[in-house]
N, C-alpha and C positions, 0 to 999 in steps of 0.2 A: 500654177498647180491646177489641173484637169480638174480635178475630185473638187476641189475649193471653185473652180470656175462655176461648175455644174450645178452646186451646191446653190451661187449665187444665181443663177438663173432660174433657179427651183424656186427661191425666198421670192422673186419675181411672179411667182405666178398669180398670188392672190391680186395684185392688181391688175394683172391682166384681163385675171377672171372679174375684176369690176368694171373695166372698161367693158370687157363684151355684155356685161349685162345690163348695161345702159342700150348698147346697140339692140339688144335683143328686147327692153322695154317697148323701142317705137317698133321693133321688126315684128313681134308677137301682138301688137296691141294693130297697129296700121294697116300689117299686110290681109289678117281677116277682113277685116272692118271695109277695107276695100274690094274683094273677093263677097264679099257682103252688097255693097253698094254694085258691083256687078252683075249680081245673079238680082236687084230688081231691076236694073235697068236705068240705073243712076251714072252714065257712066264720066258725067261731070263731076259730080260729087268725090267718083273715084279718084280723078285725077289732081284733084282741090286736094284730097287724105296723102297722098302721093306727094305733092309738093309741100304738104305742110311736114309731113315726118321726115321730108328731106331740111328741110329748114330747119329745122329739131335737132338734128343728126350735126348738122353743123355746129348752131352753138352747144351743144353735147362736148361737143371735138374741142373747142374753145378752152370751155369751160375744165377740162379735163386737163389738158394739154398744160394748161396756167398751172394748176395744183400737181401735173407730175412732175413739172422743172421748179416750180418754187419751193415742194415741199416731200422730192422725191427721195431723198436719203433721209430723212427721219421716219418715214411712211418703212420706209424697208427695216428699219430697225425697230419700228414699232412691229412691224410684220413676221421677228424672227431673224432677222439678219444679224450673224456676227461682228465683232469687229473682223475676224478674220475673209469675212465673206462679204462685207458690206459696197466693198471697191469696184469688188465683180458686180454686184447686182445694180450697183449705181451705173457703173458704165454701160449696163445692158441697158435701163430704165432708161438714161439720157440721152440715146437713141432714140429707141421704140417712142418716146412720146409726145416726138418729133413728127413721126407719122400714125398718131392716132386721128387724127381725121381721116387718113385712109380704112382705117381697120369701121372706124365705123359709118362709114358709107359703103364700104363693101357688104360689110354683113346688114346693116340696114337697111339698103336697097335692093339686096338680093333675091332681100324675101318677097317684095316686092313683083319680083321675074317670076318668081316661083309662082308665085298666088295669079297668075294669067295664066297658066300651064305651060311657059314655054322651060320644062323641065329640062333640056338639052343645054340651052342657053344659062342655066341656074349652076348645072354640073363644069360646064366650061370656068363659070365665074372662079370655082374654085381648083378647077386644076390648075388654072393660072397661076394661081398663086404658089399651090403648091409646087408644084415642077417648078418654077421659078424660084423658089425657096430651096428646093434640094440642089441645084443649079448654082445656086449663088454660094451658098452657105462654106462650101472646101476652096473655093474660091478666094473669101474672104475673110476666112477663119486659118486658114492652111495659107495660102499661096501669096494672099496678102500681109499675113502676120498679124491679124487685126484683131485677134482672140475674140472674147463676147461683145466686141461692139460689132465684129463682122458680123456675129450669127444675128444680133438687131438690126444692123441694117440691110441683110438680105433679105429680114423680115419685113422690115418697111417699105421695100421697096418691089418686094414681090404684091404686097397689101395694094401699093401703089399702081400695079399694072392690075391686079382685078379689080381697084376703082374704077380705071380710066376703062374698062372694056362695062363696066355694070352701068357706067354713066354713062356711056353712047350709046349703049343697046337702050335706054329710057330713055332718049332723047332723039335716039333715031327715027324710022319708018315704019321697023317691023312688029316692035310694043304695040298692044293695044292700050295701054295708059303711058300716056305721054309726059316726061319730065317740061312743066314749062315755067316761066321766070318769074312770069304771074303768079303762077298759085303758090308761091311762096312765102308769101308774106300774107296774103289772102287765106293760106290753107290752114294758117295755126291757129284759126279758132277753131279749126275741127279734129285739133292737136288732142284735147283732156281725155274725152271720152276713149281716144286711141291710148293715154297712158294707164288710166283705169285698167282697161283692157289686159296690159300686158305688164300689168304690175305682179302678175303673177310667176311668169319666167324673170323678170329680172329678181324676185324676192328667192325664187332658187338657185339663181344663179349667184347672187349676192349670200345670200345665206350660208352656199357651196365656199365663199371666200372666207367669212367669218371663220368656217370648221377649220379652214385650211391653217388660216393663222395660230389660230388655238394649236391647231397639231402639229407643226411647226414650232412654237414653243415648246412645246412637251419634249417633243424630239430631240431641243437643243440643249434641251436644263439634261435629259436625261441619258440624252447617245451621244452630243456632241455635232459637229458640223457634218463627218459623212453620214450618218443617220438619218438627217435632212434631205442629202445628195440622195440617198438610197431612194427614199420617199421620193423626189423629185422623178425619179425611174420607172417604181410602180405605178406611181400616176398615169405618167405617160401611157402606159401597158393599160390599166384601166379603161382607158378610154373607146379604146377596140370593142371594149365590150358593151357599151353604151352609144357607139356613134351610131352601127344598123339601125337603132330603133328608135334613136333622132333622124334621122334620116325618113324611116317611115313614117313618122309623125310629121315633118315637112311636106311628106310627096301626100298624106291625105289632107293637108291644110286647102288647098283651093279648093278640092270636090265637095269636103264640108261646108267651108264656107259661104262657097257660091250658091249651094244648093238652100242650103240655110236661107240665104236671101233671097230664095228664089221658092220659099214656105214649102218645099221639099224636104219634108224630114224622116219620107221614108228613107232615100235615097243616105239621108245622113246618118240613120242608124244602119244602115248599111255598110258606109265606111268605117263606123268604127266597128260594127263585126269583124269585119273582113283586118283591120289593124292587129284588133285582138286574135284572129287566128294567125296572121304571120308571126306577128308577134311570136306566138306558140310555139311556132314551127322554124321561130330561127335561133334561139333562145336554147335551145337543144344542142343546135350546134356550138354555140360559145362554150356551152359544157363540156362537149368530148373536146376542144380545141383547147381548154385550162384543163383538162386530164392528161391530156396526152404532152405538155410543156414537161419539160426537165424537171426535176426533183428541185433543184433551186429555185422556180418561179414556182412552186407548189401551192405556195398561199393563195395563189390566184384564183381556186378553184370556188374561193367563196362567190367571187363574182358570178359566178354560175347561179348561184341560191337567190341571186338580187329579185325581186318582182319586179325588175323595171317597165312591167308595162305603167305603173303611174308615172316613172320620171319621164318614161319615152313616148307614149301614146297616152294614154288616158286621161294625164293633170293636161295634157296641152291641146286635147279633141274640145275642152269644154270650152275653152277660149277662142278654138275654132269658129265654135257657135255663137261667140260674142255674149259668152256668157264669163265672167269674173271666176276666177278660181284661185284666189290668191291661197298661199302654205300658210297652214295653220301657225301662229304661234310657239303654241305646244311642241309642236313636230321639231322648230329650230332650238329649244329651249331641250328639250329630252336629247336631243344629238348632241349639245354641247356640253352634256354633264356627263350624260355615258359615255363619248370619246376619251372623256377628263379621266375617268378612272380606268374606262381601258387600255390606254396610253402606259398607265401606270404599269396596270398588271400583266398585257401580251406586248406590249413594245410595241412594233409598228405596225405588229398585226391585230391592235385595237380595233383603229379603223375600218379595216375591211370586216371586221366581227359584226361592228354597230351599220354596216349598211342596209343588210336586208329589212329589218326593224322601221329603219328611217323610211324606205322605200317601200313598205309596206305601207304606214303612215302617210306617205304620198296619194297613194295609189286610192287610200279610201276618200279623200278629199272630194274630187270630182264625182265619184259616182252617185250624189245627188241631183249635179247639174245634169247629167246624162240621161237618168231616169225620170227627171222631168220634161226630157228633151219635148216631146209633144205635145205638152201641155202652155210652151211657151213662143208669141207671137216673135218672129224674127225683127219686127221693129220697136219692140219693150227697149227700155233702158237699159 
């Protein structure tokens, strides 16, 4: 059954969404911190952050790996999974977590590539995968008959070819911070301070799992299993509207950064100007682009309303600066209650009600750290 398969890949994602926010712990927290250790002219030190967050990353992948095979179908049914749906999402998990040490070396050293400037080499990492993943997927969904374990292991193994290219490129030539065998075990004592750091993306990104379960339940006491499946769609659609301005908050992490360590901070408020008015200016577009969809995807249009310059640029400029900016509390506790009753009363158009709010709430977080920007020496705690 389609609709049931889909379903169960849906029930999937909140762990997916844990695993990436482990990668994104050391990639948020290591890859400044080193862009940091750059712009003073540290460039030992850099390389020591580098081999420590990659040793991280590993037992990460370990660690993870053990608890998706020992404890991956009760996690799915604690997560929202049917009995009707439970077999699909199993089969897709028992894959995928086969090759989570790829997912999180690719996204954990990415950032990595990024944070030296070689942007070109940052964008290849991930069309690898992707094109590889569109590539594989009819292939071994279709042609092999292998239903959801095919579209997992085109995923695993798409992950697997933008490991193996993120891992040469840091161990090649043309990197200026060199992946080396030494600083691996040498680098993690300079591991802590890099999870401080980016304890603040993995707390939204993980908190983002927490909603998802919640409304996942709600969905399934309330619609049933394709309600869920439906949800798994809009999500995806979602996403569009949020990557641009991930994206721009990526391509301004090294100029912050480095310049930050390099007690440039005009330069650094500079960048985030300059964030904030793309920001502006592209933000408009997603609007008329959720205007102009079909009368069936109309609900979309709230994403238009999001503030996302906190989830996209602004929560994640301060940690730029190596400055902590961890989600308030409050913010995760007020989304999980109003979800709760809006579930109830618009259906699955709760959640997109309660984003703008959340995202607002985001967005005030950091601009303390910002508005202090000057006032704070780039080697403070």
């Amino acid at each position: 059954n389609g609709a049931l398969a889909l379903t169960g890949v849906g029930v999937c994602m909140p762990l997916i969404m844990i695993v990436s926010a482990f990668a994104a712990l050391v990639a948020s927290g290591g890859a400044p911190r080193a862009s940091i250790a750059m712009g003073r002219g540290d460039h030992a030190g850099a390389e020591r952050l580098l081999g420590g967050c990659a040793a991280l990353l590993l037992l990460l992948s370990l660690t993870l790996t053990a608890v998706l095979l020992l404890w991956g179908r009760d996690l799915l049914l604690l997560f929202g999974a049917s009995e009707n749906t439970v077999a699909y999402a199993a089969d897709y998990m028992g894959v995928y977590a086969v090759g989570t040490v790829f997912v999180q070396l690719t996204l954990g050293l990415n950032a990595f590539v990024t944070a030296q400037g070689f942007a070109r080499t940052g964008m290849l990492t991930v069309l690898i995968g992707a094109l590889a993943n569109i590539a594989l997927d009819p292939l071994f969904i279709f042609a092999l008959d292998m239903g959801v374990r095919g579209a997992a292991l085109a995923t695993v193994l798409s992950q697997a070819l933008s490991c193996v290219w993120v891992t040469s490129f840091l161990c090649g030539k043309k990197t200026l911070l060199r992946l080396r065998r030494e600083n691996l075990l040498s680098g993690l004592r300079l591991v802590p301070p890099c999870i401080a750091l980016g304890s603040s993306s993995f707390v939204m990104q993980a908190s983002e799992s927490v909603i998802f379960v919640c409304f996942n339940s709600s969905l399934l006491k309330y619609g049933g299993d394709l309600a869920v499946g439906a949800m798994t769609i809009l999500t995806s659609v979602m996403q569009f509207a949020l990557l641009p301005l991930t994206g721009l908050s990526q391509g301004a992490q090294p100029i912050t950064s480095y310049n930050y360590g390099a007690r440039n901070t005009d330069r650094v408020r500079q960048s985030f100007r300059l964030g904030q008015l793309l920001v502006q200016l592209v933000q408009p577009g997603v609007l008329r682009s959720c205007q102009v969809l079909p009368q069936r995807l109309d609900q979309f249009r709230h994403l238009a309303l999001l503030p996302v310059l906190g989830h996209g640029v602004g929560g994640s400029l301060a940690a730029h600066a190596g400055r902590n900016a961890v989600l308030q509390p409050r913010q995760l506790v007020h989304s999980l209650a109003v979800q709760g009753h809006q579930v109830r009363q618009l259906g699955h158009l709760g959640r997109l009600h309660d984003q703008p709010l959340l995202h607002i709430l985001a967005l005030l977080g950091p601009q303390h750290h910002l508005v202090q920007l000057g006032r704070v020496r780039p080697d403070a705690p």
